[in-house]
C-alpha positions as CSV (number, residue, x, y, z in Angstrom):
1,X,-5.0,-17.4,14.7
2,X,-7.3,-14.5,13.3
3,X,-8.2,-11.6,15.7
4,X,-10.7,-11.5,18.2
5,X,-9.8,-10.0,21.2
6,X,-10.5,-6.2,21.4
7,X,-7.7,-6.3,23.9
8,X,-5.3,-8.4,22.2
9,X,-1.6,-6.2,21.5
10,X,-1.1,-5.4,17.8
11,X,2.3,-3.6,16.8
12,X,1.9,-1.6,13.7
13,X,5.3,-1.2,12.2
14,X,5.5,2.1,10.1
15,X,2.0,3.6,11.9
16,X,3.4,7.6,10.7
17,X,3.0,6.5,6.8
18,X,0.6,6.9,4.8
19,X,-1.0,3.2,5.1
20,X,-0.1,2.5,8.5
21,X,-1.7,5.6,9.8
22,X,-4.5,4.6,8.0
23,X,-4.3,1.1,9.8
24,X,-4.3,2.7,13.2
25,X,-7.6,4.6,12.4
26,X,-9.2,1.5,11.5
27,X,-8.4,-0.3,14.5
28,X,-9.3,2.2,16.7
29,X,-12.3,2.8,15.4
30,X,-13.2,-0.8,15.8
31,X,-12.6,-0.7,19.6
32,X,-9.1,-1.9,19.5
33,X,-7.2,-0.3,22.2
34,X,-3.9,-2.4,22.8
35,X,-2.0,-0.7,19.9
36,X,2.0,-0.8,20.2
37,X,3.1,2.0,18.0
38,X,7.2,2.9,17.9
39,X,9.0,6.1,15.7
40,X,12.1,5.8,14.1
41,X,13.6,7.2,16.4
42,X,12.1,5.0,19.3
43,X,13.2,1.5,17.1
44,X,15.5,1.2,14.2
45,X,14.0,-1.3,12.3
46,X,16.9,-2.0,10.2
47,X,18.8,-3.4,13.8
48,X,17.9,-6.7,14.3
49,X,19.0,-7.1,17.5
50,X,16.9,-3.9,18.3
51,X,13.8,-5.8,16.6
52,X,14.1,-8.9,19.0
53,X,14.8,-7.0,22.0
54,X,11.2,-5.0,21.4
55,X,9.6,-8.0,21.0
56,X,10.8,-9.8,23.3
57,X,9.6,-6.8,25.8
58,X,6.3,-5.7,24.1
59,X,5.0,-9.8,23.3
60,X,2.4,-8.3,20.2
61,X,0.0,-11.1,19.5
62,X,-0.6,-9.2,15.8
63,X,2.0,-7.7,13.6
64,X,1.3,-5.4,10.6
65,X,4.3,-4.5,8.3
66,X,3.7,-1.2,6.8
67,X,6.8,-0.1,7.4
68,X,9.2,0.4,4.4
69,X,11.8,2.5,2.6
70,X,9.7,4.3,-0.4
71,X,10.3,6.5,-2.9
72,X,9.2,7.5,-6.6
73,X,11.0,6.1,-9.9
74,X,13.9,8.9,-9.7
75,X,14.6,7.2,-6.0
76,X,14.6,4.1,-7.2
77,X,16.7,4.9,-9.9
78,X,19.5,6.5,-8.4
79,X,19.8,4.4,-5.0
80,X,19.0,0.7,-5.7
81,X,21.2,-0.9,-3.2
82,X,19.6,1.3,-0.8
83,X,15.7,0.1,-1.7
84,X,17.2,-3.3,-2.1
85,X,19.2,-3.5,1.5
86,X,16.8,-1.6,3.6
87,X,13.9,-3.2,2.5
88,X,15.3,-6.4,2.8
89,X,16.7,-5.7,6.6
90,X,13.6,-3.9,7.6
91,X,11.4,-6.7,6.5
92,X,13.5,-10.1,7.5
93,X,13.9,-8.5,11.1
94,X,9.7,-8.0,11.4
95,X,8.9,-11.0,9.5
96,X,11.7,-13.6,11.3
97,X,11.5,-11.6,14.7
98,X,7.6,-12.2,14.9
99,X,8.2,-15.6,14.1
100,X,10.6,-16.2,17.0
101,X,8.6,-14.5,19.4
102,X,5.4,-16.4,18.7
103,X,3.5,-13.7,17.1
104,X,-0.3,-15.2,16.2
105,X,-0.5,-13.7,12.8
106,X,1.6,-11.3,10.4
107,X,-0.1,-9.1,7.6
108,X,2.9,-8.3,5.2
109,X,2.7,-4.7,3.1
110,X,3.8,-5.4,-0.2
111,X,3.1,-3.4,-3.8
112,X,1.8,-4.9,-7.3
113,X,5.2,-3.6,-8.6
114,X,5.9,-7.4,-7.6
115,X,4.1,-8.6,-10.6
116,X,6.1,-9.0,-14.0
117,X,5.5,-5.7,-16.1
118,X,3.9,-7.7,-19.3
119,X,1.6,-9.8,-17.2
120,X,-2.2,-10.2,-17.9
121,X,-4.8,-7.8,-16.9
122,X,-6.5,-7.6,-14.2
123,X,-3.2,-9.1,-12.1
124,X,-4.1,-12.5,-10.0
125,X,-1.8,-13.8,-7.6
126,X,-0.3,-17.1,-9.1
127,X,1.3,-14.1,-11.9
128,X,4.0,-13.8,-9.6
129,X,7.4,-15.0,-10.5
130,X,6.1,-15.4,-14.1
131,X,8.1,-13.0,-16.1
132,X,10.4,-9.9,-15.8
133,X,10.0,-6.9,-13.8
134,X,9.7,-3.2,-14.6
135,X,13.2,-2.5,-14.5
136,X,12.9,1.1,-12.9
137,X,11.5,0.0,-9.4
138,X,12.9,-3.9,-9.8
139,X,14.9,-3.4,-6.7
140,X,11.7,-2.4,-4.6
141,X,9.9,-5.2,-6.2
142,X,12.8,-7.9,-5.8
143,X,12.3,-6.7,-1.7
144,X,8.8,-7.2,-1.3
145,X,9.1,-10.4,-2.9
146,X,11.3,-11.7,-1.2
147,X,9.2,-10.6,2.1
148,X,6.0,-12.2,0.5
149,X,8.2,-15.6,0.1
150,X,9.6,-15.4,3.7
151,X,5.8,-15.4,5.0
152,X,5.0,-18.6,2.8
153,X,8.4,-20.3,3.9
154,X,7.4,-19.7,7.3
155,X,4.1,-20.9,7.0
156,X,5.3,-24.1,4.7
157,X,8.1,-25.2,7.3
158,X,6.6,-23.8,11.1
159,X,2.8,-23.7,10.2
160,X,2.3,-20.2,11.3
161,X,-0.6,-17.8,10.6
162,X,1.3,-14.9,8.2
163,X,0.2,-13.7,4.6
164,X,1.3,-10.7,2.8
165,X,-1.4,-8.2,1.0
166,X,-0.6,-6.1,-2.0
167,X,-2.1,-3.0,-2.6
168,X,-2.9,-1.3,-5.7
169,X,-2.5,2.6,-6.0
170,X,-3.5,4.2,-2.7
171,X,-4.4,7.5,-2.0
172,X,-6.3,9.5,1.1
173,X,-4.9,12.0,4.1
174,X,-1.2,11.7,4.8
175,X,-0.8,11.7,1.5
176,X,2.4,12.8,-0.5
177,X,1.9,16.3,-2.8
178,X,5.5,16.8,-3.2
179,X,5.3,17.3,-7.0
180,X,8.6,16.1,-7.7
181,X,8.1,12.8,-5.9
182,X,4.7,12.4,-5.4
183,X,2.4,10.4,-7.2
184,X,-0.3,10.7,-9.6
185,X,-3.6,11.7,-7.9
186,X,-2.2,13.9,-5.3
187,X,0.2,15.6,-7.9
188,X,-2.9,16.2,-10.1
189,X,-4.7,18.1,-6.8
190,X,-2.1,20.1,-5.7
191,X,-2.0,21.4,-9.9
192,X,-5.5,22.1,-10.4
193,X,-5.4,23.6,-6.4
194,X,-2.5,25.7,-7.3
195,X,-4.1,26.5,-11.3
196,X,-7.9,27.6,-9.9
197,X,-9.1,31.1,-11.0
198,X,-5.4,31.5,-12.8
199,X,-7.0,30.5,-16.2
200,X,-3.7,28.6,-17.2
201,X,-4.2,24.9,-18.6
202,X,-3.0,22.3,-16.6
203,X,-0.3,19.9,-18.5
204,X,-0.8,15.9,-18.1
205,X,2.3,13.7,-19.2
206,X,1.3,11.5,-21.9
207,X,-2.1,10.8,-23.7
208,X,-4.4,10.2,-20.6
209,X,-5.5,7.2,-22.0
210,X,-3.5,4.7,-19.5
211,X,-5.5,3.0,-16.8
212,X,-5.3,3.2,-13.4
213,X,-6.6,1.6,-10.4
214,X,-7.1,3.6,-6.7
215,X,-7.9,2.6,-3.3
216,X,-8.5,5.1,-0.8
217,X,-6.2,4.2,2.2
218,X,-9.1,4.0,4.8
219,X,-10.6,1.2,2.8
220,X,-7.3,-0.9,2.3
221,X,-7.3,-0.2,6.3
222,X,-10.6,-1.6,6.6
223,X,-9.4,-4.7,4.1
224,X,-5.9,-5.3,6.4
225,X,-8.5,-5.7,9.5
226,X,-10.8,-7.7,7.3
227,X,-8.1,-10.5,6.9
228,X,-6.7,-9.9,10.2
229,X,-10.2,-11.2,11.8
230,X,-10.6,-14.1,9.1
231,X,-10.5,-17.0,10.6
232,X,-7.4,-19.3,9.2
233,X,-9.2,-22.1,7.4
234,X,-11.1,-19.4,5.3
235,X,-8.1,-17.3,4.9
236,X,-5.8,-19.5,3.4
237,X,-8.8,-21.8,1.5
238,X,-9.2,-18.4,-0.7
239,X,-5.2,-18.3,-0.7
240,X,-3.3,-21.2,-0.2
241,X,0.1,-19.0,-0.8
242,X,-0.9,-16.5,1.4
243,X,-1.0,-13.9,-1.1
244,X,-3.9,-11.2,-1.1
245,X,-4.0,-8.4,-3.8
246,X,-6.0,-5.4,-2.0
247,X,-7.5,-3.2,-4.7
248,X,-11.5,-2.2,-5.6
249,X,-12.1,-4.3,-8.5
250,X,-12.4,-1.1,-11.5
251,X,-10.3,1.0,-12.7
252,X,-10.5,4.6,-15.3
253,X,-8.5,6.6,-17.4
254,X,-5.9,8.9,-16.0
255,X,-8.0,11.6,-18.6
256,X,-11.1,10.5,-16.2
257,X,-8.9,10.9,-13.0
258,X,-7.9,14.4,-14.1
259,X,-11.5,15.3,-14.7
260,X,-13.0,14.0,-11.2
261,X,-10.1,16.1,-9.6
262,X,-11.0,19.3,-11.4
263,X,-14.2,19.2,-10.9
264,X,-14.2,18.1,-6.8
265,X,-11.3,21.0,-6.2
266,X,-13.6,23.6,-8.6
267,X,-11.5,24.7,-10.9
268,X,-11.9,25.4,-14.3
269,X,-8.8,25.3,-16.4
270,X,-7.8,23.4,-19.6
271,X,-6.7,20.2,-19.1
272,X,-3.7,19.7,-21.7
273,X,-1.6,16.8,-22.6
274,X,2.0,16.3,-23.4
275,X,2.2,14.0,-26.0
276,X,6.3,14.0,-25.7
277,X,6.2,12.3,-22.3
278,X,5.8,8.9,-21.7
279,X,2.8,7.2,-20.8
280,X,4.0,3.8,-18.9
281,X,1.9,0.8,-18.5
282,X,-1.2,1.1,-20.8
283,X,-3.0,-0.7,-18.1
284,X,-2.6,-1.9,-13.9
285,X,-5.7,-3.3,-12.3
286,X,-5.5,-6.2,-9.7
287,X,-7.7,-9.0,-9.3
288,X,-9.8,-8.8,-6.1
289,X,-11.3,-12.2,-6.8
290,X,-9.6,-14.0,-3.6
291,X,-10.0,-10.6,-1.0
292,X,-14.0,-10.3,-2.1
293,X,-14.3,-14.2,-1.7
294,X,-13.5,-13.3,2.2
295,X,-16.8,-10.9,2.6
296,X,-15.0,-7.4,1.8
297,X,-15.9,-4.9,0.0
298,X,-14.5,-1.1,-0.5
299,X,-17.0,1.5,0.8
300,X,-15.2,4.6,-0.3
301,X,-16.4,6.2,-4.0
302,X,-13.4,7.8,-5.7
303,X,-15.6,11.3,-5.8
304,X,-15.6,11.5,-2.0
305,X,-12.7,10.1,-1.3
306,X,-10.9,12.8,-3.2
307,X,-12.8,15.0,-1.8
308,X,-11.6,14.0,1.9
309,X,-8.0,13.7,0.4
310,X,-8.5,17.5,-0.9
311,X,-10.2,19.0,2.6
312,X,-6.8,17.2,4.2
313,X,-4.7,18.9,1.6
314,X,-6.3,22.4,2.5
315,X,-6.2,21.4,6.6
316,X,-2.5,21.3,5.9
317,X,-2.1,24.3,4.4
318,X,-2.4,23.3,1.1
């Protein structure tokens, strides 16, 4: 049952992260007031019994899973069991839990790390399951798709209202600028922050030519509410699996990425590339074919949304 009521009590599981803040903004801004938010501390989503006894008390009528354990390939790399496990508990305790307690609908976070590593470009939604994975974040990807399945097994054998969304690289405040973790675009504005006025180049892995796709986080926000407030015929007419890609349709150069930062944070220096270093997939661009079909449309340019990212960045001390 899609959302209607501005009154109506929506639990936002992982509401400190980068998406899930992002998700609270956007329904607050839309007048929605009844927002059940809970810290780590406050509900260990990895105890079940934890999970049920919150909903059980709280009754949401909405559910957003944004909520998971994330880290770079190094993290990935070294503690699979622990990306594999955690995800796994975190996920079947919201998912199954706001089954049981008779939650109306269920958005499910995913990644497009679900989708095999050779597939076509841009990614559609009927790619899944059709090949191997990347191997260095496989145990993420195995996770999330075994959270996107639980949805559609719900759905197939109880008839309820939950699909899963996968978002393509997202960016925006809240961001991570850790450079040993972080990821590309706000690794790139903390080194040309951190490079102005020195008159040092600033080294790139790789060739730059790789594409990439990004999505501002306020816009996947305004996308999760999107489907949230689709009514359920429509919703599951333009995906009969449940299964929404979230992205903006275009994608550019990591050479052209570099280039935008430089210029929005002012700096000057030589941009320089590492040829040594590895460039990964040439290409990763979803197709937006079945979220557009629903009426949505991003509404954040790259240029300014870099440009908030950065004022954040500096905000924070940057």
């Amino acid at each position: 049952m899609h959302l209607s009521d501005s009154n109506a009590p929506i639990f936002v599981a992982g509401h400190r992260g980068l998406v899930g803040s992002g998700v609270v903004r956007a329904l607050e801004r839309a007048g929605f007031s009844n927002l059940i938010l809970r810290s780590r501390r406050e509900l260990d989503l990895l105890d079940g019994a934890a999970v049920d006894e919150f909903y059980a008390r709280e009754k949401p009528a909405y559910v957003v899973v944004a909520a998971a354990k994330v880290g770079g390939i190094l993290a990935n790399d070294r503690y699979p069991a622990d990306f594999l496990f955690d995800n796994l508990q975190i996920q079947n305790n919201l998912i199954h839990g706001a089954w049981s307690a008779g939650v109306k609908r269920l958005v499910f976070l995913g990644s497009t790390c679900i989708y095999p590593k050779l597939a076509p470009q841009p990614l559609k939604e009927e790619y899944l399951l059709t090949g191997p994975l990347e191997p260095t974040n496989q145990w993420y990807a195995i996770a999330k798709i075994a959270g996107v399945k639980l949805c559609e097994a719900l759905r197939r054998q109880h008839g309820v209202d939950f699909v899963s969304m996968m978002p393509t690289n997202m960016y925006g405040p809240g961001d991570n600028f850790d450079l040993q973790s972080s990821h590309v675009l706000p690794a790139l504005i903390r080194k040309f922050h951190e490079a102005k006025g020195s008159g040092k180049p600033v080294t790139l892995w790789g060739s730059g030519t790789p594409k990439r796709e990004f999505m501002y986080v306020d816009d996947l926000a305004s996308s999760i509410l999107h489907v949230l407030r689709t009514p359920e015929e429509e919703l599951f007419e333009a995906a009969p699996d449940g299964l929404i890609n979230a992205g903006v349709g275009h994608d550019l150069s990591i050479a052209e990425l570099a280039e935008t930062i430089r210029r929005v944070v002012g700096a000057d220096n030589e941009i320089v590339y590492d040829a040594t270093k590895p460039d990964g997939t040439p290409r990763k661009l979803v197709d937006v074919t079945r979220l557009f079909s629903l009426g949505w449309r991003p509404s954040v340019g790259l240029e300014e949304g870099i440009r908030r990212t950065y004022d954040w960045y500096l905000e924070q001390g940057g």
